[in-house]
C-alpha positions as CSV (number, residue, x, y, z in Angstrom):
1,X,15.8,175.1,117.5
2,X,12.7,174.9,115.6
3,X,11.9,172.3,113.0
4,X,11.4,175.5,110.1
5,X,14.5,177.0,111.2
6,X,16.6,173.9,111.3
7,X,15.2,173.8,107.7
8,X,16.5,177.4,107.1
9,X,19.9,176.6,108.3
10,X,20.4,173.3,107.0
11,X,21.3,173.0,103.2
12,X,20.7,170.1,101.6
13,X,23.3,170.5,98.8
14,X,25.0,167.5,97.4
15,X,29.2,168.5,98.4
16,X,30.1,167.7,94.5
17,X,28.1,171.7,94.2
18,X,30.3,173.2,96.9
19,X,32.8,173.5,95.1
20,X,34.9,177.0,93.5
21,X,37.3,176.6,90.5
22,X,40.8,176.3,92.2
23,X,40.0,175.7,95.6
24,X,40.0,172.3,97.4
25,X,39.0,171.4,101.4
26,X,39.8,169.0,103.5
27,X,38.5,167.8,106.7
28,X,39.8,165.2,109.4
29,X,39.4,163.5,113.0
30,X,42.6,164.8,114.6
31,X,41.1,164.2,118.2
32,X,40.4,167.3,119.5
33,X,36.5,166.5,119.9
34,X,36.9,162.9,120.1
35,X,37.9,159.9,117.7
36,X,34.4,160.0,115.9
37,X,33.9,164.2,114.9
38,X,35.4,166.0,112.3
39,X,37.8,168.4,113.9
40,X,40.5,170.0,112.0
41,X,39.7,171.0,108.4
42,X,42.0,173.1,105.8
43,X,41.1,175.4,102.6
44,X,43.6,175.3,99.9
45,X,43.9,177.8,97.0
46,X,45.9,176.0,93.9
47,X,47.7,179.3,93.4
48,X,48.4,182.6,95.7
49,X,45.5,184.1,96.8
50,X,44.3,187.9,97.2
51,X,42.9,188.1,100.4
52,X,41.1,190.1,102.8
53,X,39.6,189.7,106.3
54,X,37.4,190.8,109.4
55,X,38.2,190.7,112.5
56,X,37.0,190.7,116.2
57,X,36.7,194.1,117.7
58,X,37.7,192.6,121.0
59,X,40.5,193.7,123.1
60,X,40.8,190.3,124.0
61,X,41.8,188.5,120.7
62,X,43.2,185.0,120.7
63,X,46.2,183.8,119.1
64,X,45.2,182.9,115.5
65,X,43.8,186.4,115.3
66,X,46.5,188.2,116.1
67,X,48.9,185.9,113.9
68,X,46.2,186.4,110.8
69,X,46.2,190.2,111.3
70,X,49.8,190.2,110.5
71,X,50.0,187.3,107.8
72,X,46.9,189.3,105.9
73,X,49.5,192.5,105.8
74,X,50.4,190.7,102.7
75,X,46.9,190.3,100.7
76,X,47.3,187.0,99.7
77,X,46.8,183.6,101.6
78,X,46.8,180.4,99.8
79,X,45.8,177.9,103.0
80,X,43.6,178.4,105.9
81,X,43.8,175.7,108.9
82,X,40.5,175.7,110.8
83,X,40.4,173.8,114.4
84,X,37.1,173.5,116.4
85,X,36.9,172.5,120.2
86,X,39.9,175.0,121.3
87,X,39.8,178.3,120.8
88,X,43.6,179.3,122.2
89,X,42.5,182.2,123.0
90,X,44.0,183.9,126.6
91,X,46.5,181.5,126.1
92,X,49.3,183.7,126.4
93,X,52.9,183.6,124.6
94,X,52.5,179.6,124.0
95,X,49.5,180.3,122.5
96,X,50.6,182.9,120.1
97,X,53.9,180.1,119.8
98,X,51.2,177.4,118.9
99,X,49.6,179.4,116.5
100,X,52.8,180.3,114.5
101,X,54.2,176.5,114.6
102,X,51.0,175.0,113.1
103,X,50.9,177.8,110.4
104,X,54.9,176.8,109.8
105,X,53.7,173.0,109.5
106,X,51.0,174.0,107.0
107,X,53.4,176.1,104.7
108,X,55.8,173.1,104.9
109,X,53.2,170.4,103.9
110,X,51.7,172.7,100.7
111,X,55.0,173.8,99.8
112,X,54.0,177.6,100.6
113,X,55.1,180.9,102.0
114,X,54.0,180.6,105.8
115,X,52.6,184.3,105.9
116,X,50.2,182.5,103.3
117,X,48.5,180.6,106.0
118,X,45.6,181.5,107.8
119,X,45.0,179.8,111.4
120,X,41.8,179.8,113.0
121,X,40.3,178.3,116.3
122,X,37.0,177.8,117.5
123,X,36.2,176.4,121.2
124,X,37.0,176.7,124.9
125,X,38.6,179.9,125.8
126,X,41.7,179.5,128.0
127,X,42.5,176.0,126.7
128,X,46.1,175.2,125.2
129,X,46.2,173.0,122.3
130,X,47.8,170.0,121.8
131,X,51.0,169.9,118.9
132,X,50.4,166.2,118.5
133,X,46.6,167.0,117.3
134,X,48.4,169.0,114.3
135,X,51.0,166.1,113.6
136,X,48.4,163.7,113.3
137,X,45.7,166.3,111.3
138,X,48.1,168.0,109.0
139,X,49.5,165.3,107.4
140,X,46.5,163.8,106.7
141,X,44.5,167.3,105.3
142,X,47.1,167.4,102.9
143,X,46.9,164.5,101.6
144,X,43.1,164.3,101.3
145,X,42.4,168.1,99.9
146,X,39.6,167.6,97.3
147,X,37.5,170.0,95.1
148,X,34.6,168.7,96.9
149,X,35.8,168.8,100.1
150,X,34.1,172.0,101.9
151,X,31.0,170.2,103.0
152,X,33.3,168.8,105.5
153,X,34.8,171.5,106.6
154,X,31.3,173.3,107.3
155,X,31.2,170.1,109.6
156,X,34.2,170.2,110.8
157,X,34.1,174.4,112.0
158,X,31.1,173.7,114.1
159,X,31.0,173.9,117.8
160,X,27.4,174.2,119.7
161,X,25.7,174.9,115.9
162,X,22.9,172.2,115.1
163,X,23.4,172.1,111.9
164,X,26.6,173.9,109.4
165,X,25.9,176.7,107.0
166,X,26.8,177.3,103.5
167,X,25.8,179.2,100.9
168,X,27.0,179.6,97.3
169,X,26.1,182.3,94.3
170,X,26.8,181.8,90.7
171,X,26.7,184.6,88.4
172,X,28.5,186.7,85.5
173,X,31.7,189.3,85.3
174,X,32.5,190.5,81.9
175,X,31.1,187.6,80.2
176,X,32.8,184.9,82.4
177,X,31.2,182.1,85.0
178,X,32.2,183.5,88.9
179,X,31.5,181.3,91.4
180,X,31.4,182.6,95.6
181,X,31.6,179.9,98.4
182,X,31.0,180.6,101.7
183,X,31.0,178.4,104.7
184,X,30.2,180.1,108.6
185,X,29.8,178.8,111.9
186,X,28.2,180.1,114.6
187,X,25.6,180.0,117.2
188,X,26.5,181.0,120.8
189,X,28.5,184.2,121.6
190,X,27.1,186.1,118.9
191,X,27.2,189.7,119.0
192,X,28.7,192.2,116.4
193,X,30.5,193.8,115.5
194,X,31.3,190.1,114.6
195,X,30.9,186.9,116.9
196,X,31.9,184.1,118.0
197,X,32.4,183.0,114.4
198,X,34.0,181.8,111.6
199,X,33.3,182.6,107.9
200,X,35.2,181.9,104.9
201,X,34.5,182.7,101.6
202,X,36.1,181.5,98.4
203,X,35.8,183.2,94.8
204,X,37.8,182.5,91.3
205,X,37.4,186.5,91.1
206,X,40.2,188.5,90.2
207,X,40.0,191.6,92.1
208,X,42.8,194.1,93.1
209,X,43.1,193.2,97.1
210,X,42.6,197.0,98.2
211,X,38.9,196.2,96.4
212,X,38.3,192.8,97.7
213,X,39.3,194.2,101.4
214,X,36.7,197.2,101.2
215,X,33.6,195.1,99.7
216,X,34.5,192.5,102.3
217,X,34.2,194.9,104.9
218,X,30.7,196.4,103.1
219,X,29.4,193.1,103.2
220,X,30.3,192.4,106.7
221,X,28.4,195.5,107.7
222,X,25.2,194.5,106.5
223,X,25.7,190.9,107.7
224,X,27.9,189.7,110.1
225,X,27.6,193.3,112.2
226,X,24.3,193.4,112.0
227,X,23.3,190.2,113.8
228,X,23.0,189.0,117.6
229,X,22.3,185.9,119.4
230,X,22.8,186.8,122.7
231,X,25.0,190.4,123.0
232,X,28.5,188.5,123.6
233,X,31.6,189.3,121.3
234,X,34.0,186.6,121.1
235,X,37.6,186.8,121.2
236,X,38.4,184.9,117.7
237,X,35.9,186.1,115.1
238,X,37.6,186.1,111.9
239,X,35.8,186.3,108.4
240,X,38.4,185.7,105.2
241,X,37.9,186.5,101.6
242,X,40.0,184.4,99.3
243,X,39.8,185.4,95.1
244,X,42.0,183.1,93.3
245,X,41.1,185.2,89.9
246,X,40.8,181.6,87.9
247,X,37.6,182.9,86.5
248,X,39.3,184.7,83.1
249,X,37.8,188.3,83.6
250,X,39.6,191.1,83.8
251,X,40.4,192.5,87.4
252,X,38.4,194.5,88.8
253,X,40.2,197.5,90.0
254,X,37.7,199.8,90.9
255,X,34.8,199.8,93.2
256,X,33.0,202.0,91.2
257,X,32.8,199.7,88.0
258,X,30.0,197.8,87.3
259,X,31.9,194.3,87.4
260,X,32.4,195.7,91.8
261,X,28.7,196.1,91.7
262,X,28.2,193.0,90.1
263,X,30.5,191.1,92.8
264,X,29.3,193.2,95.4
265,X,25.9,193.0,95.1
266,X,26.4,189.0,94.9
267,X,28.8,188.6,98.4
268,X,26.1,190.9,100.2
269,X,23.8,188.3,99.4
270,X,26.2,185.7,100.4
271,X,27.1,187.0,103.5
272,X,23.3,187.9,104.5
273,X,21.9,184.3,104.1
274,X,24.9,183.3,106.0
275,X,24.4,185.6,109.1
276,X,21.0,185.0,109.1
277,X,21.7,181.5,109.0
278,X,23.4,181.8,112.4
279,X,20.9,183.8,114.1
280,X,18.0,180.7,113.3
281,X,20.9,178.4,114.4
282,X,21.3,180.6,117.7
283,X,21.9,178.3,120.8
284,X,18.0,177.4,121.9
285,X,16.8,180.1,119.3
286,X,13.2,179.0,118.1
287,X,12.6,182.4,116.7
288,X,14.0,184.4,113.9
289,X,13.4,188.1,114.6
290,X,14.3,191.3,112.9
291,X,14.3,194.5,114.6
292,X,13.8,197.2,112.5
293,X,14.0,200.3,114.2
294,X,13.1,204.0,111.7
295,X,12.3,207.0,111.9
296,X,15.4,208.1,113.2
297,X,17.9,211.2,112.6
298,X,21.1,208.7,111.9
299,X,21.4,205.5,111.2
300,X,23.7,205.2,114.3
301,X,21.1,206.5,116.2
302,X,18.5,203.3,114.5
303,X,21.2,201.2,114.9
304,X,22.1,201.1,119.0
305,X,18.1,201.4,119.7
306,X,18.0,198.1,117.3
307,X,20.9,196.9,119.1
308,X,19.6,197.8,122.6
309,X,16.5,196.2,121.8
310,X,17.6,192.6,120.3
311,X,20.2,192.1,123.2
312,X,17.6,192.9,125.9
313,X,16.9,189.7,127.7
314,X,13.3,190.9,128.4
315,X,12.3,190.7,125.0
316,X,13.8,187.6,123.7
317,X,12.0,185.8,126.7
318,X,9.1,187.6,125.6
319,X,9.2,186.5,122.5
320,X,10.4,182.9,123.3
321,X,6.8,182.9,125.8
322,X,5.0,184.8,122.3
323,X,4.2,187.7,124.7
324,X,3.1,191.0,122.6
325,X,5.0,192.7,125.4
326,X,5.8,196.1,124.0
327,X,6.4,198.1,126.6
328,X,9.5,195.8,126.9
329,X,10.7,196.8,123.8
330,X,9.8,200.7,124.8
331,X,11.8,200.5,127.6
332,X,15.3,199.0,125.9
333,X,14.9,201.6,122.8
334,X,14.7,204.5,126.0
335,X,18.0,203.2,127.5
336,X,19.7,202.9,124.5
337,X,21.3,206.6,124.4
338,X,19.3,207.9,121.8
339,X,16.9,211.4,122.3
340,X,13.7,210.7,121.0
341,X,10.3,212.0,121.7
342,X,8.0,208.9,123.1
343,X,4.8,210.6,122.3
344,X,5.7,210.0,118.4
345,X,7.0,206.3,119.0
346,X,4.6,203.7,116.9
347,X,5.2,199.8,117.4
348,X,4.2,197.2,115.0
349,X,4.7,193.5,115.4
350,X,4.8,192.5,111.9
351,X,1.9,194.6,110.8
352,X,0.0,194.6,114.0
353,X,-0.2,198.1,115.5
354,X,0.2,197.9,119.2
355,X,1.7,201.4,119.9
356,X,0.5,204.7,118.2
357,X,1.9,207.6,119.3
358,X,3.5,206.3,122.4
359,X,0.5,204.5,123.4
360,X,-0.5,201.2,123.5
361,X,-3.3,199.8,121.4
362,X,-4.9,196.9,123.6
363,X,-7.4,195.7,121.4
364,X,-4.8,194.6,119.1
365,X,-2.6,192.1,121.5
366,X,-4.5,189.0,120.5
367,X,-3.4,189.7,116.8
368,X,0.4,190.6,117.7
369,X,0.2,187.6,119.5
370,X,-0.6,185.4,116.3
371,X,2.5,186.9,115.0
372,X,4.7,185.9,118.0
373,X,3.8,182.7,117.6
374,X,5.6,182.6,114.2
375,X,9.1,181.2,113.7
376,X,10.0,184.6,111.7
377,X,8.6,188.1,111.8
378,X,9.6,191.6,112.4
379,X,9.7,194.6,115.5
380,X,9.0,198.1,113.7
381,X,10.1,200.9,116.5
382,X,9.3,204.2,114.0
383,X,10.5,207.3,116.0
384,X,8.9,209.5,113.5
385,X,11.9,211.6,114.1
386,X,13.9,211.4,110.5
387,X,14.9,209.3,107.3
388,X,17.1,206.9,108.7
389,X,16.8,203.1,109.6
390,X,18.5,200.1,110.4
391,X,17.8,195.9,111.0
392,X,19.1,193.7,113.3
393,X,18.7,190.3,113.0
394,X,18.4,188.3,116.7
395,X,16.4,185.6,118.0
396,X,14.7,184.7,121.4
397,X,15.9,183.4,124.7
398,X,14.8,180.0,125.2
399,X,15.2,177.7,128.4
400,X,17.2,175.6,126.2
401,X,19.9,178.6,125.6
402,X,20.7,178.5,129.8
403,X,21.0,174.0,129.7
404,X,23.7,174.7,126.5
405,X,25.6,177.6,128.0
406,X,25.7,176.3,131.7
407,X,27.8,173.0,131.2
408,X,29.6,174.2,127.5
409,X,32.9,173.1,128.8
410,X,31.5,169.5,130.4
């Protein structure tokens, strides 16, 4: 990944700022990864939780997905145990066996309901875990939450990322301080709707949990859904929203007050910097492009040509090689399903012109180039058929991406 993008990713926040009134973290070596990486990590809510969640569209979903499907049936969750370097996914009824037993050992060591506890894995697909990891790591997360604690566990979730992602928002509802946390992981396998990622956020809002479930989901939409590294869903994407309500406002009931719009407006721009944070942290990615396709009569119909057109191969090589190549990106947005007329289609790389009309402009390609050889710019496709539009945020295809994805399990 490039240097400016590392930058991006990176924050450089000291961990006694990551912190959300009635929330501690923990984060330990349990041995999954090896005796010297963080590993396991958990997310502790002082009191009962509302809570909400997203979750892969997959028909292949791994254990702790399933299991968190169910315990979120509730709306509340108080804990969330986080593993990285085994996904136990296709692991079959001793997967779905683990999954509950390590939840049960969590309830046990807070003192909580076990429906309470959220599990989630991250890793190797097809692995079983080991119940001796979880008897050494539970213990010991218990015993070493803290308030500033979520730093590590940024570490801790991280599989092929470079570097881990958080991002936290401070503003106002009815007068109080509201603090949202949010810590994600991803880099490889990304692909909405949702990836091969893990985000959990943490607020000391106090919002009704029908509410908090719909502006998750609103926020997910414009985020997490709208991103791709490399066109791959994963089988354990999971994104949690956990309100504790410790701020003192009133609850907010409605998504149609102005303390929703307030909140709303703030976890949209949460979630955003976090997606986009995974997209620059994309395995080999040394480009961060959004594909902004208009123009068009729906924004479905925007959407899968933006979709079509970030997943093709073609392009993200092209753009990885800085190659104003637009007749690459004319041919994904034909093949994506969509009826257009391509004698109206205009292209812009950033603002370079290099189609009008459905034709190309030549004498601009040194120029598109310059912008190519950015580390962040934007694909316009304009249809010129309608009102609607959509982004998709990708990145390119770089030799590196192959090296990391043809020995991931050595």
């Amino acid at each position: 990944m490039s240097k400016k993008n590392k930058e991006m990713t990176a924050n450089m926040v000291d961990p006694g700022e990551l912190v959300v009134p009635g929330f501690q973290a923990a984060a330990v070596k349990a041995g999954i990864r090896g005796k010297d990486r963080l590993d396991m990590a958990l997310v502790f809510s002082e009191k009962p939780a509302v809570a909400a969640g997203v979750f892969t569209t997959s028909q292949v979903k791994a254990a702790p997905v399933i299991l968190g499907m169910e315990h979120l049936q509730g709306g509340s969750a108080q804990a969330i145990l986080i593993n990285s370097g085994v996904a136990n996914a296709c692991s079959g009824a001793q997967g779905m066996e683990f999954a509950g037993n390590t939840a049960a050992m969590v309830a046990q060591a807070m003192a909580i309901k076990m429906t309470d506890v959220q599990v989630c894995s991250t890793g190797v697909i097809g692995e079983q875990l080991d119940l001796t990891w979880f008897e050494r790591g539970i213990p010991a997360l218990a015993k070493g939450l803290r308030v500033d604690g979520f730093a590590d566990v940024a570490q801790a979730m991280m599989t092929t990322d470079t570097v881990p992602k958080v991002e936290k928002v401070i503003f106002e509802i009815g007068g109080q301080q509201v603090s949202i946390l949010g810590l994600a992981k991803g880099a490889g396998m990304i692909m909405p709707n949702m990836a091969t990622m893990l985000s959990f956020v943490m607020t000391d809002a106090a919002i009704a949990p029908d509410v908090l479930q719909s502006m998750l989901s609103k926020a997910a939409d414009q985020s997490f859904n709208v991103i791709s590294v490399d066109g791959d869903t994963s089988t354990n994407d999971t994104v949690l929203l956990l309100a504790n309500g410790v701020a003192g406002h009133d609850p907010i009931t409605s998504m149609e007050s102005a303390e929703a719009q307030a909140f709303q407006e703030a976890l949209n721009r949460l979630t955003k910097n976090l997606a986009l944070k995974i997209v620059a942290d994309g395995e080999g990615a040394t480009k961060l492009i959004t594909v902004r396709v208009q123009g068009t009569a729906s924004r479905d119909d925007a959407e899968l040509i933006g979709r079509t057109i970030a997943n093709s191969p073609l392009f993200k090589t092209a753009c990885y090689g800085e190659d104003a190549n637009w007749g690459r990106i004319f041919a994904a947005a034909g093949r994506a399903g969509v009826a257009f007329d391509q004698g109206r289609v205009d292209i812009f790389f950033d603002g370079v012109q290099m189609v009008a009309g459905g034709l190309g402009l030549f004498a601009n390609e040194a120029a598109a180039t310059e912008v190519l050889r950015q580390e962040d710019f934007v694909v316009t496709v304009d249809l010129h058929s309608g009102t609607e539009s959509c982004e998709i945020y990708t990145c390119d295809f770089s030799h590196d991406y192959i090296s990391i994805n043809g020995d991931y399990r050595s």
